[in-house]
N, C-alpha and C positions, 0 to 999 in steps of 0.2 A: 447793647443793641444786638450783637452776635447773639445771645441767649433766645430771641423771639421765634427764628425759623427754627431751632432744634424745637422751644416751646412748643410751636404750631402743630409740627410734625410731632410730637410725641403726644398733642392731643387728638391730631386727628387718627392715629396709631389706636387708643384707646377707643374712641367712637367707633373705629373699625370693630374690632373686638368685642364691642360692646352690642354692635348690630345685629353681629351673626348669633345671638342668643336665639331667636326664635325659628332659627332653621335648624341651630343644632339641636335643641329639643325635641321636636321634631324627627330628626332623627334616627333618635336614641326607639331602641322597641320595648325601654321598659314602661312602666304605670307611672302618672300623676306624681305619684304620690314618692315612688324610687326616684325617680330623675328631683324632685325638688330636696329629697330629706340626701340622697349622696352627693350630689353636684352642693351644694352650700357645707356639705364638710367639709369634702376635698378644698372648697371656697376658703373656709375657715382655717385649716391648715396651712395654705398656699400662702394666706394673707398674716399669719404667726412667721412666716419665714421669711416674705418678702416686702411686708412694713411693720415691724416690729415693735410696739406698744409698751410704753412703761406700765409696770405694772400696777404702778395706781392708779392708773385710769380707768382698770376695769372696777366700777362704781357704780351706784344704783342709777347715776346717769346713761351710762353706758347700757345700762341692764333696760333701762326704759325705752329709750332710743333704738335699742339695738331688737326689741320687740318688734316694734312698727316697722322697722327694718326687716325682718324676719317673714313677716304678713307680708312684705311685699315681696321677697323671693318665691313663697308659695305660690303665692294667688297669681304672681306670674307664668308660673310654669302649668300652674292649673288652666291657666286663662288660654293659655299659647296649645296646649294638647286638645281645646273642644273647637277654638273659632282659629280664623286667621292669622300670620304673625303680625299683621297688617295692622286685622283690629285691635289685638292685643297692646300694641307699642304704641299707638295713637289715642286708646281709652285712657293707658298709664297715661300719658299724656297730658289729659284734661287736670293734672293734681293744680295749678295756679288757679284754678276755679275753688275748689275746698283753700286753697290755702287764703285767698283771698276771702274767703267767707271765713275763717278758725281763725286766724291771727289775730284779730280783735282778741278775742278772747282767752288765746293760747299765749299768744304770746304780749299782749298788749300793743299791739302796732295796728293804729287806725286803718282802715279801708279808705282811699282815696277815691274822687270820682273816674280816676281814670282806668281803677280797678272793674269799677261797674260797668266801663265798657267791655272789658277784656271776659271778664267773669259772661256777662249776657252773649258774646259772642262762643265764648267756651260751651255756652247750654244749647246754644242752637247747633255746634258742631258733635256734640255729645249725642245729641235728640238722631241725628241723622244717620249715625249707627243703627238705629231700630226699626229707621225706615223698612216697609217693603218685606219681599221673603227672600232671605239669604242661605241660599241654597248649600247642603253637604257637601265635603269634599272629603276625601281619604283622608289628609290632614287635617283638617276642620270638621269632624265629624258632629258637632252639636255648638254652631255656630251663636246660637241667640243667648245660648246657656254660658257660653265662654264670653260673650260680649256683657253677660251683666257681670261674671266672676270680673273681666280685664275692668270694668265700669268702677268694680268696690277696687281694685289695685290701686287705680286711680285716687282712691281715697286715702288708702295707707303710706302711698309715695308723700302727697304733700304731709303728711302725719310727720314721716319721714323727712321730710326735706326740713320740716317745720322744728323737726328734735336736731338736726344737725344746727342749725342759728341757735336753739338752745343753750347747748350745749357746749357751742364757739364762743361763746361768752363767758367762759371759764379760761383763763391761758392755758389750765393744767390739764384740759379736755382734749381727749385721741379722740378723733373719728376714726380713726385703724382700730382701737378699740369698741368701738361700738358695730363695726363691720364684722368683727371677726365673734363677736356676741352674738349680732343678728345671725351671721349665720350657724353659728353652732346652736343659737336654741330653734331654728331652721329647719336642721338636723333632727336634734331631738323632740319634734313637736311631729315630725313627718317620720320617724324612724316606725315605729309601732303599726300604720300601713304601708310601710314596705317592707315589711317582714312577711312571709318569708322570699325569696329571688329566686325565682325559676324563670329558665329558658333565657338568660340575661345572655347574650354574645362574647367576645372578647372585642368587637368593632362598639357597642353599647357602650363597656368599660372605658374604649377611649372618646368616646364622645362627653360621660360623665369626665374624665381626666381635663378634657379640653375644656369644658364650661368651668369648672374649679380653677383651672389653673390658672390660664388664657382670658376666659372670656368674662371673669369677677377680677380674680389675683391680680395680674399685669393689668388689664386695664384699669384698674384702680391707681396702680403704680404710676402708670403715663399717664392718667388723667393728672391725679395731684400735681407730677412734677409737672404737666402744660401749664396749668393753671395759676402757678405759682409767678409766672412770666408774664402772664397775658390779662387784660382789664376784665371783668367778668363777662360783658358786651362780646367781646371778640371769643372769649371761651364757648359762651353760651350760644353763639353761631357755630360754632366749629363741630361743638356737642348734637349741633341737629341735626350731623349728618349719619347720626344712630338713629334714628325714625325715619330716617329718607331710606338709608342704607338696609335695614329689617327688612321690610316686605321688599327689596329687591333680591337679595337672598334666599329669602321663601317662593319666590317666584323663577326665581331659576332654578331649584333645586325639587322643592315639594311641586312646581307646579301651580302654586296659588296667587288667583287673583280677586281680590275683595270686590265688592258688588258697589256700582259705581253711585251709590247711596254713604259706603261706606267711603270710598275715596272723594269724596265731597266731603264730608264730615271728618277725614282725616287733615287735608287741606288746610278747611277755618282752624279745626286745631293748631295746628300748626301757623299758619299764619299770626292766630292769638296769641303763642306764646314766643313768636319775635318781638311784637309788641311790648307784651309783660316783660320782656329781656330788658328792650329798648328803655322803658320807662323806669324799669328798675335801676339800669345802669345811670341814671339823668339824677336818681335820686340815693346819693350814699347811705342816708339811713335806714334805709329801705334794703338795701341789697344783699342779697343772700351769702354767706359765707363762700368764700371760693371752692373751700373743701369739702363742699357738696359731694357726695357720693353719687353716681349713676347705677340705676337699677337694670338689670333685665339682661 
């Protein structure tokens, strides 16, 4: 029982870390395209030295997995530099919509009815991001374009979430290994538009250091170890306070506040996927592997 409040604390540790992603991006003065392909190196590095992978788990498992994984580090960082951090972490968000639609198929696990609720509530909370006109902001300078990019993130996370249960079904399967995959082919998928780096800062440098190390690395580390302790129910609460936490960040720092079209539709999101927690947890076969990675 001693082990639950270190647990707690070192997941809500992670979800801290794991928030400030779309402020520190933000940040950063370099392109899209540098901040995604250096920050999931430095990612990749961090997480070789501070969870360290047998070496035969780097596998075409891994390799596939860690793709889908990869698509969503970009499209994250892509999604975070046009629109809000706001929208960006609540579109990712909507993935138990796609997931609950692909599992059928991907993974062989029926859709329940209780998914169709969840799933129809996700659509309506999804639809309300596009409400309206949502105005530029220095940060968010191409809001509607960053909200369909954070819209497809949304897809590649459940892809993602969907290849982690895959791949848990293996005992000899690393998720460190497939993290430290996605982000080096990350890396190399985004290296060739960030080439060449002009006008980069040394304050740039350590904002890429801080997302690599800090804000993927270690929180990866205190997530697993939370989660190891605690029922997926009580993790998967603890984890939303990375979507609450995001646009509070961005909003003390960049200044941003999303268009109250989009904080409605951030809301149902969220609301829908305590639900999805809640009913997940009720049903063990159903339940996603603890060693879920958090993105963003």
């Amino acid at each position: 029982m001693h082990d639950l409040p270190r647990a707690r604390l070192s997941l809500i540790a992670g979800a801290v870390l794991l928030s400030t992603g779309g402020a520190a991006i933000k940040l950063c003065g370099m392109t899209s395209w540098q901040v995604a392909s250096f920050r999931s190196g430095v990612a990749a590095l961090a997480l070789l030295w501070l969870a360290p992978a047998p070496r035969r788990a780097y596998d075409w498992r891994a390799l596939m997995a860690g793709a889908a994984y990869a698509a969503t580090m970009i499209l994250f960082v892509l999604g975070n530099k046009l629109t809000t951090a706001a929208n960006t972490i609540f579109l990712q968000s909507t993935a138990p919509l796609y997931i609950a639609l692909l599992s059928p198929w991907l993974l062989g696990e029926p859709t329940r009815r209780s998914d169709l609720a969840v799933m129809a509530t996700m659509a309506i909370g999804l639809a309300l991001f596009f409400v309206g006109e949502q105005p530029s902001l220095a940060s968010a300078p191409e809001p509607m374009r960053g909200n369909l990019i954070a819209a497809l993130d949304g897809v590649t996370w459940a892809l993602t979430v969907m290849a982690v249960r895959w791949i848990s079904r293996d005992p000899s399967a690393s998720i460190g290994a497939m993290l430290v995959t996605g982000n080096a082919l990350a890396c190399l998928i985004c290296l060739p538009l960030a080439l060449p780096v002009a006008h980069a800062t040394a304050a740039d440098w350590a904002v890429i250091a801080y997302l690599g190390v800090f804000q993927i690395g270690a929180a990866y580390v205190l997530v697993s170890a939370g989660m190891r302790h605690l029922t997926a129910l009580a993790g998967m609460l603890l984890l939303l306070l990375e979507p609450v936490l995001n646009p509070l960040w961005a909003g003390l720092i960049q200044g941003e506040r999303p268009s109250n079209w989009s904080l409605l539709g951030g809301a149902i999101v969220l609301a829908a996927t305590i639900g999805s927690g809640i009913s997940s947890a009720r049903s063990p076969d159903r339940r996603l592997p603890r060693r879920s990675p958090r993105t963003g």
